[in-house]
N, C-alpha and C positions, 0 to 999 in steps of 0.2 A: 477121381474116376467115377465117383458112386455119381456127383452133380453132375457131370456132366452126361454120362447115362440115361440119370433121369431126366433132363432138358431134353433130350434127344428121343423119348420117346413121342410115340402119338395122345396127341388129349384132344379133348373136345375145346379147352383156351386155346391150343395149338392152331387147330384147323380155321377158330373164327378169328383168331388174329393176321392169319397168313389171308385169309378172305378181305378183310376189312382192309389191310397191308394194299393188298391187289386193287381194289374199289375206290380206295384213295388216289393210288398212284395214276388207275386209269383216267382217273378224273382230273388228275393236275396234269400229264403227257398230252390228252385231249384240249384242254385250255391251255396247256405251254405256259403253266403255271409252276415255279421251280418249288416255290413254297411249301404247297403243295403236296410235290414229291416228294421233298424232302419229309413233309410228315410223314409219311408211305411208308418212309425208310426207316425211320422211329419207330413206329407200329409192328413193322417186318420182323417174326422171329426165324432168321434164317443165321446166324450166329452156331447155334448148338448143333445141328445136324453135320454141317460141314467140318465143325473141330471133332466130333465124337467119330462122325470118317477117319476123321486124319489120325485120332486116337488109336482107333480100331486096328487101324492097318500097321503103326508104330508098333502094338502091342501084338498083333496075330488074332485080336480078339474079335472072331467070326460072327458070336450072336451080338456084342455091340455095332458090328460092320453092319449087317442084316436091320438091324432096328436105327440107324440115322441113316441106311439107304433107302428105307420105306417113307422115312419122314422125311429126307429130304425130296427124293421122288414128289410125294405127297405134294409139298408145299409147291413146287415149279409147277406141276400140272395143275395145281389148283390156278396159280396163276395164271398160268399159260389160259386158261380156259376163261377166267374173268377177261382176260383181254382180248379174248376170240369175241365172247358177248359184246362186250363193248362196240366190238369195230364193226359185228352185224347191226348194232340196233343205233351207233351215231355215226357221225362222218367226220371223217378223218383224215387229218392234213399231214400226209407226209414230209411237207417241206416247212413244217413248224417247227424250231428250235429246239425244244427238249426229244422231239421221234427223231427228227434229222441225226442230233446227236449222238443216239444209239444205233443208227446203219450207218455212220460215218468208221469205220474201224483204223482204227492203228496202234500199233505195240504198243503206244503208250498206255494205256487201258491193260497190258496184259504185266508192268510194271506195277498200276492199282491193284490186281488180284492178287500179284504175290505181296505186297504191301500187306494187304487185308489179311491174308492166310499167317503171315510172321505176328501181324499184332492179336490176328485173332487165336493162336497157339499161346502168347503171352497172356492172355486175358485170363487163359483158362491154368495157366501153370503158377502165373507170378502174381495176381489178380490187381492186373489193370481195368480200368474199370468196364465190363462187359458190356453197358448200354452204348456206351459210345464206340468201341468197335463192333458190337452189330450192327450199327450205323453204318460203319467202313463197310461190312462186307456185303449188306444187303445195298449200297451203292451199285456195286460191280453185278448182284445180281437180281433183283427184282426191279427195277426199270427197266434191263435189255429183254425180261422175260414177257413183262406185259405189254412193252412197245410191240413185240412179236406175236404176240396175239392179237395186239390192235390191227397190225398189219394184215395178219393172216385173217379176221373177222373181213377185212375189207376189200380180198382177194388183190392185196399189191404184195406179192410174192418173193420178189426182186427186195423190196426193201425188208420183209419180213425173215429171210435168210440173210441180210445182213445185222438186225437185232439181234438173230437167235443165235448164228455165229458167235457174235461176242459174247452174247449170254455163255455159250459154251465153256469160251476159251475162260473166261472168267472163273468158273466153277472148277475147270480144271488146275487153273492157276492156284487158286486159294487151295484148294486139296493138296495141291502139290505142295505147296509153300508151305503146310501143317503141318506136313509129316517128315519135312526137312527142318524145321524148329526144334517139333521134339527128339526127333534124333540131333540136334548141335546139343538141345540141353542135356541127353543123357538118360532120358525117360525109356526103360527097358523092364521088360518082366522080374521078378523077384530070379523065378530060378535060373542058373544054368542053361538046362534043355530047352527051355520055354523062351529064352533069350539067342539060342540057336534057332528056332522055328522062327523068333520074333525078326530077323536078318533076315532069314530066307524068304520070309512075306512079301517084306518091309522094298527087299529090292526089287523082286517080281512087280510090287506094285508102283514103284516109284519109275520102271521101267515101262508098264502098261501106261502110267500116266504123261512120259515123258512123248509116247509114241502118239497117244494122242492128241495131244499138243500142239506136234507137229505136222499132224494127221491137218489140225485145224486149219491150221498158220497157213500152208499148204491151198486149201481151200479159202480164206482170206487172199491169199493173193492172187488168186483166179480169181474171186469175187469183183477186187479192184480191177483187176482187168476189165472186167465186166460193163462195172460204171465207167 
């Protein structure tokens, strides 16, 4: 609990890592360079915000919830917003491999996030090794957030609601899939009472999350109508 906690709060390595994470990425999406991205996703500390969520809500524990929703927050807008720069000040090929890739959506992608969200619950309980699924999850979410910014810097609209789409469904998947891990392994508050409050959270949120979801899915499939 305490590491992950502390991961999960705001620091100033935090912010220049998710910057530098973003700068990369836009840079390799821009050139249709996988390489690249792939470093982007190395760099990306988007790993601890999403399990310390998923912790939070397993546990009822409000001020952990509040402090990896600010950092996680944080980190996507940060994103979001290098990738908006980028797509004002370069130009930008929608029909290039790696941006295509990210407004192309299908469930398979929503399979990767809860993939991401089970290994990234085990990373933090059983310690598998954490650099390589922050890998995993920062796959699912920091390229669909900066292709979405590329787009939206570049006023192609259409395709930039299909990035941000998955970016969504992505973050809701891993969240989801968190906080259904550590409820299989059995992770619940010490006391009694606080393990009754830790249910009553636990299913309101896993019911807010399921709704959204579906909320998206919903919205993906009007999207593909669309194209």
């Amino acid at each position: 609990y305490q590491s992950t906690a502390e991961s999960a709060s705001i620091s100033p390595v935090y912010v220049v890592l998710v910057l530098l994470a973003s700068i990369v990425a836009a840079i390799g999406l821009l050139y249709d360079n996988v390489a690249v991205i792939i470093g982007s996703m190395v760099i990306a500390p988007l790993l601890s915000p999403n399990m310390a969520l998923s912790l939070a809500t397993t546990l009822a524990d409000a001020k952990l919830a509040r402090e990896s929703l600010y950092s996680g927050v944080l980190g996507y807008l940060l994103a979001l917003a290098v990738g908006i720069l980028f797509g004002v000040l370069f130009s930008v090929d929608p029909a290039s491999v790696e941006i295509a890739s990210r407004v192309d959506i299908n469930l398979m992608y929503v399979l990767l996030a809860f993939s991401a969200g089970v290994a990234g619950s085990l990373s933090v309980t059983k310690g598998v090794a954490q650099a390589l699924v922050g890998v995993m999850v920062a796959v699912a979410v920091l390229p669909p957030v900066v292709a979405g910014g590329l787009l939206l810097g570049s006023q192609l609209w259409t395709d930039a609601a299909g990035a941000l789409l998955l970016f969504g469904v992505n973050v809701v998947c891993i969240n989801l899939a968190g906080v259904t891990t550590f409820l299989a392994q059995g992770i619940n508050p010490r006391s009694w009472w606080e393990q009754k409050k830790a249910r009553r959270t636990t299913l309101t949120a896993l019911l807010i999350w399921l709704a959204v979801l579906a909320v998206l899915i919903i919205m993906i499939v009007f999207y593909e109508q669309i194209l």
